[in-house]
Rosetta silent file (secondary structure, phi, psi, omega in degrees, C-alpha in Angstrom):
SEQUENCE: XXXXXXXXXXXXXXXXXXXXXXXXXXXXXXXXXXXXXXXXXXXXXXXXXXXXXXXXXXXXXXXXXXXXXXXXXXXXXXXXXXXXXX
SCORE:     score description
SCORE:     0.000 S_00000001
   1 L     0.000  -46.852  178.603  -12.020 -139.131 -153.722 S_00000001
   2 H   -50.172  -77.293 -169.395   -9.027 -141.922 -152.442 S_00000001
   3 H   -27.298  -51.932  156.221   -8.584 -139.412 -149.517 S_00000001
   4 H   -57.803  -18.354 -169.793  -11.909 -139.270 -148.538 S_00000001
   5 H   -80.317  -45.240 -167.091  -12.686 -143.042 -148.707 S_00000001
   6 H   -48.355  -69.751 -169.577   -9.036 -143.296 -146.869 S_00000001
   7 H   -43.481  -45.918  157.367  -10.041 -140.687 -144.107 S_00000001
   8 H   -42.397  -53.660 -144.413  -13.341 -142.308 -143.889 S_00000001
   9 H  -100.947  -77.851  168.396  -11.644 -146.105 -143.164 S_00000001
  10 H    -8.607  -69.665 -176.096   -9.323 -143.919 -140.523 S_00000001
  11 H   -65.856  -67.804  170.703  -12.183 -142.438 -138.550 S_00000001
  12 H   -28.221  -46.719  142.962  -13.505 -146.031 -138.644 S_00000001
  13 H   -31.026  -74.674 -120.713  -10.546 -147.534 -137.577 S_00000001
  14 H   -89.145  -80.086  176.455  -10.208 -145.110 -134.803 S_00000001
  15 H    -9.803  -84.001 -152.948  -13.689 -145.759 -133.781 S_00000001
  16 H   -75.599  -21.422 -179.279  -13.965 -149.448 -133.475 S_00000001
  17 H   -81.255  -27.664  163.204  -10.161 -149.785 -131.674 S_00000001
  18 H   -58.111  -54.652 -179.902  -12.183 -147.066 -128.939 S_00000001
  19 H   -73.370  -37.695  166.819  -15.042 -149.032 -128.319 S_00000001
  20 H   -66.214  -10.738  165.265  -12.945 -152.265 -128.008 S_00000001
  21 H   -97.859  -49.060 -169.090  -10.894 -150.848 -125.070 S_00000001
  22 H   -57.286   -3.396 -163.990  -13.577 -149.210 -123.838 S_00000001
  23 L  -111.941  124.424  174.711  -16.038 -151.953 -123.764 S_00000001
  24 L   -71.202  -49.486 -158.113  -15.644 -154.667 -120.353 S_00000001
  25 L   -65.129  113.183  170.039  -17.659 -157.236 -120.988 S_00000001
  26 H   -48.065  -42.608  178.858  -15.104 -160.221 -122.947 S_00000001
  27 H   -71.278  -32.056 -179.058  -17.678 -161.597 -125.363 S_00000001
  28 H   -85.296  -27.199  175.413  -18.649 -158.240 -126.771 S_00000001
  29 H   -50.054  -36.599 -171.550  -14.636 -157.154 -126.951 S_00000001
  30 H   -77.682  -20.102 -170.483  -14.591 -160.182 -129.066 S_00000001
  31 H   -75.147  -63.426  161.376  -17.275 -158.961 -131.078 S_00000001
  32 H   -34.227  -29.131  167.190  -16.264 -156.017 -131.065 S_00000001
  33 L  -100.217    3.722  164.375  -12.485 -156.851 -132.177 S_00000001
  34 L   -96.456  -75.995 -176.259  -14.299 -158.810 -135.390 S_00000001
  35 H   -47.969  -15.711 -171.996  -15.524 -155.869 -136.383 S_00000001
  36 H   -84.349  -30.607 -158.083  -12.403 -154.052 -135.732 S_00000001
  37 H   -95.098  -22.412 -175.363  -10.355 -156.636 -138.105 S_00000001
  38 H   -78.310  -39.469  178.612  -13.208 -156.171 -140.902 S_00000001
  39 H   -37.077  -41.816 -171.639  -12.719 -152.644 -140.817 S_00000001
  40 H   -77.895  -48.763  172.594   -8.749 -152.557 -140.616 S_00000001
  41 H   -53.662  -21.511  172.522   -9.267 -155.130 -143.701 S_00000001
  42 H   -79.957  -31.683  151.663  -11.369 -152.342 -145.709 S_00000001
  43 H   -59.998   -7.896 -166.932   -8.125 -150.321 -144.970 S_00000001
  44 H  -117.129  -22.231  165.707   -5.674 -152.198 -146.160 S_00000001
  45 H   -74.264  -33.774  154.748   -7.814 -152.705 -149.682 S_00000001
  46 H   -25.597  -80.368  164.092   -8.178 -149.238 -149.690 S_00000001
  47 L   -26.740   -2.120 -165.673   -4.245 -149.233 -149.249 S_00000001
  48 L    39.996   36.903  176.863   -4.132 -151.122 -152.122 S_00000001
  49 L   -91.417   18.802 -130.118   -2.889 -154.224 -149.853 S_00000001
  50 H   -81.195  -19.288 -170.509   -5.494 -156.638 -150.856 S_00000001
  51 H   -97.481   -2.596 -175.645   -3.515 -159.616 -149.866 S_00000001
  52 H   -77.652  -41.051  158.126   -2.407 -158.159 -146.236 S_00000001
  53 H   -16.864  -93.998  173.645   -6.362 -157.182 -146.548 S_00000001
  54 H   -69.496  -15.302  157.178   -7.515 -160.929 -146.650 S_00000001
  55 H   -75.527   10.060 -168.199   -4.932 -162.168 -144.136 S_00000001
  56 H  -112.344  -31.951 -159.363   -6.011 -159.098 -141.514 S_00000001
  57 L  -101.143    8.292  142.134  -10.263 -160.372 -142.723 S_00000001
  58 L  -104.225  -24.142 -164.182   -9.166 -164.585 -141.740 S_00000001
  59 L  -106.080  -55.171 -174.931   -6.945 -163.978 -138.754 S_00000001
  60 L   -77.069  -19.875  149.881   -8.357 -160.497 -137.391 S_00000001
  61 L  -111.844    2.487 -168.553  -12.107 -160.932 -137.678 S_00000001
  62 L  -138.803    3.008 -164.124  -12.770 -164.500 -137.626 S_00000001
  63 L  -123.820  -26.291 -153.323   -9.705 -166.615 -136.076 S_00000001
  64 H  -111.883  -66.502 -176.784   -8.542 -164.525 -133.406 S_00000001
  65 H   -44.995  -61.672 -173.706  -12.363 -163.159 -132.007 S_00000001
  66 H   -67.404  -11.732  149.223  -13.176 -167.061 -131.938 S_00000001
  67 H  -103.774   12.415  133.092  -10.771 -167.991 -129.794 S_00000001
  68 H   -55.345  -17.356  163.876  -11.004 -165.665 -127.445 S_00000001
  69 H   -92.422  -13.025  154.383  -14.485 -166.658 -127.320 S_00000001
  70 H   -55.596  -58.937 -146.517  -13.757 -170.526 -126.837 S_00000001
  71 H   -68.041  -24.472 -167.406  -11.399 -169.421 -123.732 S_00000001
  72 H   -70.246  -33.211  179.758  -14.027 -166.890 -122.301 S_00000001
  73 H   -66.363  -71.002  173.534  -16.396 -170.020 -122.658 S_00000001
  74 H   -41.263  -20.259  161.947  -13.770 -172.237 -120.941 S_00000001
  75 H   -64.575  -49.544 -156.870  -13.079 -169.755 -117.807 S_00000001
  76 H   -71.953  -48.448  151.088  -16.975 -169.451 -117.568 S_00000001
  77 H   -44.634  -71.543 -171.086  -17.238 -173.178 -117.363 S_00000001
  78 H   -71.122    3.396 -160.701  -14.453 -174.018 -115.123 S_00000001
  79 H   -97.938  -56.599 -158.250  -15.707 -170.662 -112.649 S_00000001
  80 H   -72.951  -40.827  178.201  -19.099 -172.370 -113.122 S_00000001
  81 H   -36.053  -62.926 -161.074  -17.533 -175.964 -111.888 S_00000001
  82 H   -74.272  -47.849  169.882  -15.913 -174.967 -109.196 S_00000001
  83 H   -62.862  -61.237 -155.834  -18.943 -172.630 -106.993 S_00000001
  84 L   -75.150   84.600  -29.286  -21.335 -175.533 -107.886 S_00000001
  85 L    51.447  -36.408 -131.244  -18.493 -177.982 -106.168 S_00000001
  86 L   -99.333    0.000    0.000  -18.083 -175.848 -103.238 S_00000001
C-alpha cells in the first residue's frame, strides 16, 4: 500500500514539474509551481518527513509562487508605464 501511495505522489510530482516548464504564461507558472510545492509536500509526508513537508507547503506553495507574482505584477506595471509615456 506505502508503494502505491509513494508511486502515486511520484507520478504527481512528475506531472506538475511538466506542466510548469511547459506552461509560458508567468502567472499560471506561478500557479502552477503552488501546486507543484503542495504536491512535493504530500511527498515528503508520505516520506515520513513531515517537518521538511511543512517547510516545502510555506516556502514552496505559498511564499515563493507569491512573489513571483508581485514581480510579474511589477514588470507589467513598469512595461505598462513606460508605452503609455511614450
Amino acid at each position: 500500500m506505502d508503494e502505491a501511495v509513494i508511486a502515486v505522489a511520484l507520478v504527481l510530482v512528475a506531472a506538475c514539474a511538466t506542466v510548469a516548464v511547459a506552461t509560458r504564461d508567468p502567472v499560471r507558472q506561478a500557479l502552477v509551481l503552488s501546486v507543484l510545492g503542495v504536491v512535493l509536500a504530500v511527498l515528503f509526508t508520505v516520506l515520513q518527513a513531515p517537518d521538511v513537508g511543512l517547510s516545502q507547503l510555506a516556502v514552496g506553495s505559498a511564499l515563493t509562487p507569491l512573489l513571483l507574482l508581485l514581480t510579474v505584477r511589477k514588470v507589467r506595471r513598469r512595461r505598462h508605464r513606460e508605452e503609455g509615456g511614450k
